[in-house]
N, C-alpha and C positions, 0 to 999 in steps of 0.2 A: 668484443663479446657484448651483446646487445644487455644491460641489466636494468632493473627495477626496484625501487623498494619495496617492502613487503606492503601490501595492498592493507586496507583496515578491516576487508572484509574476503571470504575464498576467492578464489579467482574465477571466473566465469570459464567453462567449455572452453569456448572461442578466444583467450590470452596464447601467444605465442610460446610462453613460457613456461616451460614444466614446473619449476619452482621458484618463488620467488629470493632473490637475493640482493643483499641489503648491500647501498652505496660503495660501503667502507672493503668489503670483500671482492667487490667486482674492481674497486682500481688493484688494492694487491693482485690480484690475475692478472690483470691487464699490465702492472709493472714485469712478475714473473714473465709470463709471454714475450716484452721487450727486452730482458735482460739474458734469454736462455736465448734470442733470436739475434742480440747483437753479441753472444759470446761466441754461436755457431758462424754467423759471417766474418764477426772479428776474425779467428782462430782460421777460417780457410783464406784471409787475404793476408794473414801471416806466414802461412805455409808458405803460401804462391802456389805454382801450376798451373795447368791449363783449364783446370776448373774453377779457379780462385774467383774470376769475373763472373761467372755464370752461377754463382752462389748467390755472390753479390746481388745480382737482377734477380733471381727466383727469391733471394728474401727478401728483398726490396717490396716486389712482388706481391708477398705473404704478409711486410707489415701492411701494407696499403688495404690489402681487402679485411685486415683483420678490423684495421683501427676504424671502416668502414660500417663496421657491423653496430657498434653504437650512436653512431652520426645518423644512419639513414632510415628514411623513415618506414620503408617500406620493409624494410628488416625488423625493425621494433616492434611495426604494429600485426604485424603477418606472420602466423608459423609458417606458412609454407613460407615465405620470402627467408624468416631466419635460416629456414633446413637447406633451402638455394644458397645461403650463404655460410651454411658449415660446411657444405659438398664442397666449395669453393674452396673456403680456407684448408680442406682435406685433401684438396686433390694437388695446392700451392705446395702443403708440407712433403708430402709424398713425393715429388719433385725433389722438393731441397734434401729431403733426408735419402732419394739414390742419388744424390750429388755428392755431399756430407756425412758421416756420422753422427757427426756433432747433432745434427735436429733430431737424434733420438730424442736427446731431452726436452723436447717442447712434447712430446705427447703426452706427458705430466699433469700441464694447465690444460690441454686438450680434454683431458680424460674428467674434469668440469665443467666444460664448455658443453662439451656434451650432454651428461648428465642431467645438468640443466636447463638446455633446450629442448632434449627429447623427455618426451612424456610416454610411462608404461616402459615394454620391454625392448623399447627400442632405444633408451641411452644407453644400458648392460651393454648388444647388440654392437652399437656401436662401439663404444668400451673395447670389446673383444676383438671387431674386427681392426681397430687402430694398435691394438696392443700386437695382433698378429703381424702387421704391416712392419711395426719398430723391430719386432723379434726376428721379422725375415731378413730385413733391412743389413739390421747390423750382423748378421750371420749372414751376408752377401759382402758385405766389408770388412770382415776378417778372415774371409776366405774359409770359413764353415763353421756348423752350428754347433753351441756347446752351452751346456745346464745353467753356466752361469750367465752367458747372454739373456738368456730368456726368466732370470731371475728377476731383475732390475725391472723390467715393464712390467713383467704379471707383478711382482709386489705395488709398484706404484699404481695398477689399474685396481688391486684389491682395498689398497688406503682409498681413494676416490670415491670408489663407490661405496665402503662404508660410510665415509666422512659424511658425503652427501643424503646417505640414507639416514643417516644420525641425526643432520639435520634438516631435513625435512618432517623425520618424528617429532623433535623439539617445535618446531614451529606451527604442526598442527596441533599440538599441545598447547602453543601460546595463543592461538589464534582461538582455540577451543575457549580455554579462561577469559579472553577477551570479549568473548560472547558472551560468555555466561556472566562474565562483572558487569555489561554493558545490559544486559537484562535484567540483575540484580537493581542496580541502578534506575532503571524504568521502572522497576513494578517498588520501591521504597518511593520513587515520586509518586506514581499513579495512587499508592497508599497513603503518603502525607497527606495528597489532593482531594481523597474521598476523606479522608479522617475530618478534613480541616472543613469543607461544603457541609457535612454531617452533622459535625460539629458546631455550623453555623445556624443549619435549621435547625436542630434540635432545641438549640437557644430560642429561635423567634419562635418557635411552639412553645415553649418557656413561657418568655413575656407575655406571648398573647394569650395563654390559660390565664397565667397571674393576674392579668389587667381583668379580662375576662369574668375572672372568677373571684377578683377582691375589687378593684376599682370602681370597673363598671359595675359590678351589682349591689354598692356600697351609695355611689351618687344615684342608683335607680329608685334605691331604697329612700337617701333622702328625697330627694324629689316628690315621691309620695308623702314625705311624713310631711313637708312643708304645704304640701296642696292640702290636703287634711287640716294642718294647723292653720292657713289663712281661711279656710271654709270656716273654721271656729272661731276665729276672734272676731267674725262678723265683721258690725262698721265700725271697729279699730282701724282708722283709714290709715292713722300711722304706722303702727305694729302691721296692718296688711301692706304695706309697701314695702318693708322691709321684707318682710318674710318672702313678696314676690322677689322680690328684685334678686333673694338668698335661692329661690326658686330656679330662678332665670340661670346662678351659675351655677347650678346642680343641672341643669339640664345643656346649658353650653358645654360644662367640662364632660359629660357623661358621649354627648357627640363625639369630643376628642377623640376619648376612651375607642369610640366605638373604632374611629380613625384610625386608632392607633392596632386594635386587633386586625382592622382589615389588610394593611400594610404589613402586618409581622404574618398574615397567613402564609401560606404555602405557595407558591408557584401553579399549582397543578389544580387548588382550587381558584385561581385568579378569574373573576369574568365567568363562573360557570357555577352551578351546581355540583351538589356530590356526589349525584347518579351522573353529571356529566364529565367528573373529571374520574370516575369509576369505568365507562364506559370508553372514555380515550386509554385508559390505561391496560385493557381488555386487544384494545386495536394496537395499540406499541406494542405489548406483548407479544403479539399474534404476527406481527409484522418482522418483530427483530427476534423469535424461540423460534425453531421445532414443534411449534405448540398453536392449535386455537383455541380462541377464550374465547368466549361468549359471555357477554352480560343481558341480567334480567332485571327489570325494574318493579315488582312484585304489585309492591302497593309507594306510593310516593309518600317520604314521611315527613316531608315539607323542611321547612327551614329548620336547619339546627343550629344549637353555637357552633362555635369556630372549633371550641376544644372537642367537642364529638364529632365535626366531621374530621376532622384532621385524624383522630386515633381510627376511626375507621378506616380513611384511605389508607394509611399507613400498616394497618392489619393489612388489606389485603395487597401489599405490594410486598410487605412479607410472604404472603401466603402465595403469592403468583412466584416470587423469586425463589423459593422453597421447590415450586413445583418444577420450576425449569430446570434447578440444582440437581435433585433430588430423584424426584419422581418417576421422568423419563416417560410421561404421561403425552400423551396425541391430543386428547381435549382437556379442558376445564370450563367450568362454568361457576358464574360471579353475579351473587342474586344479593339484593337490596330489598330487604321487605320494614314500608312503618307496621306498626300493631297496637297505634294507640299512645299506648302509655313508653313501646318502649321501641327502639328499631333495632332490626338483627342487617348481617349481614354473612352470608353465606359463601365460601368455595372451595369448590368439589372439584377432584381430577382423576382420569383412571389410571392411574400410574401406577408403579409398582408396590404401593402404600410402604406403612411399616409397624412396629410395633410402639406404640406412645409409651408403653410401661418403661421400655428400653433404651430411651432415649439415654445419651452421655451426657456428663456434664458439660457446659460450655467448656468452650476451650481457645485463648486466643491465637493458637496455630494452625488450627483445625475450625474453628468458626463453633455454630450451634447456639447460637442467642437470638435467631427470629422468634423461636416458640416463645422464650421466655420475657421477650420484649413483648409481642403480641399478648400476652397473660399480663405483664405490669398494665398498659396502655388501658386492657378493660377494667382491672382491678382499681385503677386510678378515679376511672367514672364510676365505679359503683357498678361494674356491670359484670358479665361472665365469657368466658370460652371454654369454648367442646374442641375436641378433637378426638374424631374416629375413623381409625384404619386396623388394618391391617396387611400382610404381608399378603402381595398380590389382589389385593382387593382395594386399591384406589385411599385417596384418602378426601374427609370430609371437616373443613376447620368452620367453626361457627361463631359469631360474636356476638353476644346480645348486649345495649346500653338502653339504661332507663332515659327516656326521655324527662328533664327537668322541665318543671312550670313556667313559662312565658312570665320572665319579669322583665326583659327587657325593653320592652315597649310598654310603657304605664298605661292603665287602662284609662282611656278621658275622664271618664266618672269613679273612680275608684271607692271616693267613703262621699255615701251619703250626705246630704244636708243635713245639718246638726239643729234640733230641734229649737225654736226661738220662743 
């Protein structure tokens, strides 16, 4: 009997094998088979007669194509070649059993054999028709038909096909959990893996505000204070070399600094602006959603720090992942306007809106912390968010940040010559 172990994954269509079955039960068959076939040969060259040899050859026969059936390959890898070679072994037994009585009993493992190479209603089918065969068989061998001949096969073909139907439930059962542990499993990785990258940037936007907003604007400051104080001590040639030279590392280490925020930025601002890494982000969108984005570049609000471009790009990749979530929106548009003193960034999708009143609270099974991240990030700079929708009318998210005053470039002349 051709077998398999069970596969890690369903079987495809095209497997020979109605169901799969595991090492350990395909040899017990394959022993049953041999032991119910050398007790029916046995038992007729005991007897003797003039059939006693021609048992002998016909189950000779029967083991040979039987043992045949897991050796070869064309049986294994072929249904049609396996069902070529159940006809075969059906047509062997049918033989010995109008020779014998005795190969009643091998329609028993048959009635497995079967079952599990015919797929749908054709192992029953078969079932029925080998069960018919034994029941004629041996009510041609006792000389006529009686209730309890026909008991022994119809019970054994009814155990069969339960057995087999019981387990094939169980094993799509297991095969089911197997899935589903095995998807489990992928998406707790896939989740460590974003938690853990997240995780990472959200620190280097960390360090680089920090550096940013205490370091670097700490050495800009003194920088000035000391250009200032060597303009005053005049021709103190000594005290002025000192204070340069104290000059010099206020302005070497404020480089680092700057070093140091450029390398802890963002991937996405790397090599570009923030209408440029807004406007890539518009085409990924557009390319990997259901969704076009379009960006607008309003008015250009020139160089910003690192920490306001970064809360901005970061707004609206909340605000584009929200829409693709969410929205179920065909366009969006993704506007950048400076205005002086402060810059906004706008976007708009037509999508199903909803109601801002009504939002839930976060929840970590259910998500709900882009609104509320996008509101810390502006509130952090001193700045605001809108948010207006409603249901069926799109929704419109807005960020305004005040632009802070250029210290980080000291101006050449800052303080005056101090009057002599």
């Amino acid at each position: 009997m051709p077998s398999t172990a069970p596969a890690p994954a369903p079987a495809p269509p095209r497997t020979p094998l109605a169901t799969p079955t595991p090492r350990v039960l395909a040899w017990c068959l394959h022993l049953l088979v041999a032991a119910l076939l050398v007790m029916a040969v046995g038992r007729a060259l005991v007897a003797g007669g003039g059939q006693a040899w021609a048992v002998a050859v016909v189950g000779v026969a029967f083991g040979a194509v039987y043992a045949a059936g897991p050796l070869v390959p064309g049986v294994r890898g072929s249904r049609r070649g396996a069902v070529v070679w159940l006809v075969a072994v059906g047509v062997l037994w049918a033989g010995l059993l109008g020779l014998t009585a005795d190969a009643m009993w091998l329609a028993f493992p048959l009635f497995f054999v079967q079952l599990h190479l015919l797929a749908g209603r054709a192992g029953p089918w078969a079932v029925a028709l080998t069960t018919g065969v034994a029941v004629c068989s041996y009510a041609a061998h006792q000389g006529g038909f009686t209730a309890a001949a026909a008991i022994g096969p119809v019970i054994g073909a009814a155990v069969a096909v339960a057995v087999v139907r019981g387990y094939q439930a169980l094993y799509r059962e297991s095969e089911q959990r197997r899935r589903l542990i095995e998807e489990l499993t992928r998406a707790r990785a896939d989740l460590a893996a974003a938690q853990h990258t997240a995780g990472v940037l959200a620190e280097r936007e960390r360090l680089a505000r920090e550096i940013h907003d205490t370091l670097a604007q700490g050495l800009s400051s003194i920088q000035l204070l000391l250009r200032a104080a060597q303009r005053s001590l005049g021709g103190e040639a000594g005290a002025g070399r000192y204070v340069e030279q104290a000059r010099q590392a206020a302005a070497d280490n404020l480089a680092e600094a700057r070093r140091f925020v450029a390398a802890l930025a963002p991937q996405d601002l790397e090599g570009t602006t923030l209408a440029g890494a807004l406007e890539r982000l518009c085409a990924t969108t557009s390319a990997t959603a259901p969704l076009t984005v379009r960006f607008h570049l309003a008015h250009d609000p020139g160089p910003l720090p690192a920490a306001y471009e970064v809360a901005l790009l970061r707004i609206a990749q909340a605000a584009l992942g929200n829409t693709v979530r969410h929205a179920a929106a065909r366009t969006a548009e993704v506007t950048l306007s400076g205005l002086g003193d402060a810059v906004a960034l706008d976007v708009v999708d037509d999508g199903r809106g909803f109601d801002p009143a009504a939002l839930p609270a976060p929840d970590p099974d259910r998500g709900g912390f882009g609104i509320p991240a996008m509101r810390a990030r502006t509130r952090a700079l001193g700045g605001t968010l809108t948010i207006e929708s409603r249901p069926g009318g799109g929704t419109a998210v807005a960020a305004q940040l005040p632009v802070p005053p250029v210290a980080t470039a000291p101006d050449p002349d800052p303080v005056p010559e101090a009057p002599r």
